[in-house]
C-alpha positions in Angstrom: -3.5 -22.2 15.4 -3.0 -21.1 11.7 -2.5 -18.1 9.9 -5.0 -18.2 6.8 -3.5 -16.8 3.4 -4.2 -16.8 -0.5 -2.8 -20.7 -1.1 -0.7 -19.0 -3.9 0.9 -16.1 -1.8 4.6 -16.8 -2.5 5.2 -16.5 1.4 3.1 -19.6 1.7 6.8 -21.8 1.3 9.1 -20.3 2.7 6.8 -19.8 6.0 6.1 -23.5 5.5 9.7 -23.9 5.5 10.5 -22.5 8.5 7.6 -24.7 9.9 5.4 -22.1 10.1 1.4 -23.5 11.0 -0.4 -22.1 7.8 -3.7 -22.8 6.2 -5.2 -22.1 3.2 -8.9 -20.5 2.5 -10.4 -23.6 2.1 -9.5 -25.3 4.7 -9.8 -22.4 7.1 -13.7 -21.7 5.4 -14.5 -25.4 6.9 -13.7 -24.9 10.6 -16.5 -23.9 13.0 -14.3 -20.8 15.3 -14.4 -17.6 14.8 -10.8 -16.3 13.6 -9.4 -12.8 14.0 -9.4 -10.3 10.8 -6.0 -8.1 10.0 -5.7 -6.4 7.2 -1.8 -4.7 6.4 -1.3 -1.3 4.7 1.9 -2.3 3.6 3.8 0.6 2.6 7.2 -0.4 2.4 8.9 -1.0 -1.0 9.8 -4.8 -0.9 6.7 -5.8 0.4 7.2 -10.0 -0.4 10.2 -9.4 2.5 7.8 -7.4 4.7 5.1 -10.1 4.0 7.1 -12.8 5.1 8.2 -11.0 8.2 5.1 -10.0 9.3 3.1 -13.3 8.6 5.7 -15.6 10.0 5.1 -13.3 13.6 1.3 -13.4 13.2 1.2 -16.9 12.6 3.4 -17.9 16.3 -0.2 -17.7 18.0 -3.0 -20.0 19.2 -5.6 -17.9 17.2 -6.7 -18.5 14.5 -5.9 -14.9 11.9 -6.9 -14.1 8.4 -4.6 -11.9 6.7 -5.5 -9.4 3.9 -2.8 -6.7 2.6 -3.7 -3.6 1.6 -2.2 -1.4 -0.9 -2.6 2.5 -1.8 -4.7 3.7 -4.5 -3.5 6.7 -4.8 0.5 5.5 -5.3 2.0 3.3 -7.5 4.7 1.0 -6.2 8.0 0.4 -8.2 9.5 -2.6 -6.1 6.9 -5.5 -6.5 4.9 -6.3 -9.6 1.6 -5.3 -10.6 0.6 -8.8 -10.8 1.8 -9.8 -7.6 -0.2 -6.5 -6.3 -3.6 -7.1 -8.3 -3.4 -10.6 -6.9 -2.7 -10.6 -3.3 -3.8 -6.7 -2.5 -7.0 -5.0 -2.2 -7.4 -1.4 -1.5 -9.1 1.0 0.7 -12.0 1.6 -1.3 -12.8 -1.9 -1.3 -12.8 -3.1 2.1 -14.0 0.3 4.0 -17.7 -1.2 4.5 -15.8 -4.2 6.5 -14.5 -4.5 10.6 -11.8 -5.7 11.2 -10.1 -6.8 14.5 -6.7 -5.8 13.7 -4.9 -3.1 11.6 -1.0 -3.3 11.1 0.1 0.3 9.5 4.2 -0.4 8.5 7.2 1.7 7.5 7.6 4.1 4.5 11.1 5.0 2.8 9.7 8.5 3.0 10.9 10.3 6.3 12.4 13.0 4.4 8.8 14.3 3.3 6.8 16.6 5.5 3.4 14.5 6.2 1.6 16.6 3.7 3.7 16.5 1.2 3.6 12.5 0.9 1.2 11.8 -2.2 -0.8 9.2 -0.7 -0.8 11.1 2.8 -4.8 12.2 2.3 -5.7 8.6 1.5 -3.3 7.1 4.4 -5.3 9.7 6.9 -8.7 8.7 5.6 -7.7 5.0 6.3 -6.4 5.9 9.9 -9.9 7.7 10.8 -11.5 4.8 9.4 -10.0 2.8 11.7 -11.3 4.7 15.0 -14.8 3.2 14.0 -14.1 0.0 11.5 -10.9 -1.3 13.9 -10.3 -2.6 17.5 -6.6 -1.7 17.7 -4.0 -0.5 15.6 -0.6 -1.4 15.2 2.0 1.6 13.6 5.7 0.5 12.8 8.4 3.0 12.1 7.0 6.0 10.2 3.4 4.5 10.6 4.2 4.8 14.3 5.3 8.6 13.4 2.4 9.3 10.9 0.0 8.1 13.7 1.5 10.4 16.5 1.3 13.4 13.9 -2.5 13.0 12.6 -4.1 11.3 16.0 -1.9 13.6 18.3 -0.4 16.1 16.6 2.6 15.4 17.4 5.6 16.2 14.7 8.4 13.8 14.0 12.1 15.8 13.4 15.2 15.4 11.4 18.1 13.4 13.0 22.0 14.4 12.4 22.6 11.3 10.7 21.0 7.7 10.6 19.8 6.1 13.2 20.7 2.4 12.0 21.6 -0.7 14.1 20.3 -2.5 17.2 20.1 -0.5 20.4 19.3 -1.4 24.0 16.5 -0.4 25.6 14.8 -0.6 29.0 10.7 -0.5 29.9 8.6 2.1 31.9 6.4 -0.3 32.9 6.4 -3.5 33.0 2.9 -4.4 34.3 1.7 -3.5 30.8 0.1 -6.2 28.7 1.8 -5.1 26.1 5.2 -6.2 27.2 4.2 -8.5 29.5 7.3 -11.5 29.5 10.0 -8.6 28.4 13.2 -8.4 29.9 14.0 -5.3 32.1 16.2 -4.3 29.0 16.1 -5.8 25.4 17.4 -5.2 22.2 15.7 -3.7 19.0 16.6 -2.7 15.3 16.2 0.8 13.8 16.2 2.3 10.8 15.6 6.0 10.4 16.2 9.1 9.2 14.0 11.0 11.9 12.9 10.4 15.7 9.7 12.0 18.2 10.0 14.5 21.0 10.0 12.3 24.1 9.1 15.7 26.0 5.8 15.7 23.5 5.0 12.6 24.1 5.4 12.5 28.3 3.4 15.7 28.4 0.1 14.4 26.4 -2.0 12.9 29.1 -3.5 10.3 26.2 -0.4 8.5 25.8 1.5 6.4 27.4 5.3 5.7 27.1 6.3 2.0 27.6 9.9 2.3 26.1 13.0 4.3 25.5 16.6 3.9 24.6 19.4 6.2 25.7 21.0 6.1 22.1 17.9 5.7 19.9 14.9 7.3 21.6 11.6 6.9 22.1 10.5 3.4 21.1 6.9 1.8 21.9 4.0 4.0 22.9 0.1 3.3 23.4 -3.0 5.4 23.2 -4.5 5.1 26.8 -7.7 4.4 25.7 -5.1 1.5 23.9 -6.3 1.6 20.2 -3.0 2.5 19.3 0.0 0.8 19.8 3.4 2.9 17.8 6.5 1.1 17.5 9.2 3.4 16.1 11.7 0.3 15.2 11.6 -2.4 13.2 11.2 -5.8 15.7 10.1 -7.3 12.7 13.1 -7.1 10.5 15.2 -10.8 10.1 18.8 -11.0 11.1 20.1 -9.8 7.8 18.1 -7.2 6.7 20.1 -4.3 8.4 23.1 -5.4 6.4 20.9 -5.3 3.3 20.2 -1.6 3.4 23.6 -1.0 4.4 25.0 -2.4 0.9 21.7 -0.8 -0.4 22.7 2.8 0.8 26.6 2.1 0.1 25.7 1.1 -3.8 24.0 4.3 -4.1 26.6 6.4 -3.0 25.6 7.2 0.2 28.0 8.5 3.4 26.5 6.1 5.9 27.9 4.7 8.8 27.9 0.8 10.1 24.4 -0.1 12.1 25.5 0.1 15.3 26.3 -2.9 18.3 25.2 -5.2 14.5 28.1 -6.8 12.7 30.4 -8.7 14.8 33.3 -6.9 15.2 32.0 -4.3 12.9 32.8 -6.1 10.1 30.1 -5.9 7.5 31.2 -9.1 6.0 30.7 -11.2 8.7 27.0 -12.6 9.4 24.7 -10.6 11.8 23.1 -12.3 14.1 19.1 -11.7 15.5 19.5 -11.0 19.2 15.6 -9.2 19.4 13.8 -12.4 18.3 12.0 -13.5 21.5 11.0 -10.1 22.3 9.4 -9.3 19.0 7.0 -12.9 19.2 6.3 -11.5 22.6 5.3 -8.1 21.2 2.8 -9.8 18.5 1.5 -12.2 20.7 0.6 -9.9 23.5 -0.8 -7.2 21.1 -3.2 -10.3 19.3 -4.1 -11.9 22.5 -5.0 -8.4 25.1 -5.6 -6.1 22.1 -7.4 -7.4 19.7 -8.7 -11.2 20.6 -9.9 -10.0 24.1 -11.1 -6.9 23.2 -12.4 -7.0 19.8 -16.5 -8.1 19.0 -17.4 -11.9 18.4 -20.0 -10.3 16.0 -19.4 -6.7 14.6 -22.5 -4.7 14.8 
């Protein structure tokens, strides 16, 4: 089944491109099923890349999902244009009378904040305790996986020596879980931070659960035991080359960074990356829209 989209989303090509099923409002409006609803807070800065990435996972499923973005009111983004935002985006204020099935929270280039001090941190909060009630289950990438463990469990994230960038191994806790049902016993993931979670925190609160963990980058993919929350603290999502981008990124500004780790083939940053976490990351969106939100969420919302 389809994802349904704006027809004049500029993702629409490309994901029709890489022969990804799509459909477009009208012709989703004339089928008699009931899809699933996810809206995005998309918070990082080149949102058109994270759009792509995201859509192109969501649509590998037999369901049928309508996708909305959200943006914050409260901040002004400097990386897309206002057009494409006023078009495509709606806002918190708008859609906070509406369910929805699914809620996909992503990274923020902000880890060097304290929670509080982030300018749209009140209205991200207000939108996280609106989901308890207006959302069957959550998803939280990167610092949307930290922001979530902070205000739902009050647990703080912390400042890392240096980067953690590049794609690390890591092995499950249990693999009986939905969520990772199909994994491998160890599988590769990106990363991309400045700051990691207390793995002693998170083992000690009896309302989570700890499915993953690498020995070089951490703690990886938790979920709420009552499982409304799902936190992801790397980036599955991310395409083969998008390490390397931030790389040049960071080296362009002047900034002492070392290579991504077990990335570039013979850590040589000019020769092409490859995606070795594919598989696992359509297993991870396809488990968490099947058990988490298509089997659990409401034909009809009350």
């Amino acid at each position: 089944m389809p994802i349904n989209i704006p027809k004049q989303l500029p993702a629409a090509e490309l994901l029709k491109e890489e022969k990804i099923f799509i459909m477009d409002e009208d012709r989703a409006f004339a089928q008699d099923i009931r899809p699933l609803n996810i809206i995005i807070l998309n918070l990082m800065p080149e949102k058109e890349k994270t759009e792509l990435q995201l859509l192109r996972l969501l649509g590998n499923t037999p369901l049928q999902v309508n996708v909305t973005f959200m943006k914050t009111a409260t901040h002004e983004s400097k990386n897309v244009s206002k057009t494409h935002l006023d078009t495509f985006y709606t806002t918190f204020e708008q859609i906070k009378h509406r369910k929805y099935d699914g809620l996909i929270i992503t990274g923020a280039p902000i880890e060097h904040l304290e929670f509080e001090r982030v300018n749209y941190w009140n209205e991200i909060t207000e939108i996280m305790d609106w989901s308890k009630t207006n959302v069957t289950s959550v998803l939280h990438i990167c610092w949307g996986a930290q922001a979530a463990l902070y205000h739902h469990y009050g647990i703080d994230k912390f400042e890392l020596p240096k980067k953690c960038s590049g794609v690390f191994s890591h092995r499950l806790s249990d693999p009986t879980v939905q969520l990772v049902r199909g994994f491998n016993d160890q599988f590769y993931v990106p990363h991309s931070r400045y700051t990691s979670v207390s793995f002693e925190e998170i083992k000690a609160d009896p309302r989570l659960k700890l499915l993953s963990i690498s020995d070089d980058a951490g703690v990886f993919l938790i979920i709420s035991n009552d499982e409304k929350h799902i936190m992801i603290t790397g980036h599955l999502e991310y395409d083969a080359t998008t390490l390397a981008e931030e790389y040049v990124r960071d080296v362009n500004k002047g900034i002492e960074i070392d290579l991504p780790v077990n990335y570039f083939p013979q850590n040589d940053p000019t020769q092409q990356p490859s995606n070795s976490w594919r598989s696992h990351t359509h297993l991870l969106f396809s488990n968490w829209l099947n058990y988490y939100v298509y089997q659990a969420t409401p034909y009809e919302w009350e």
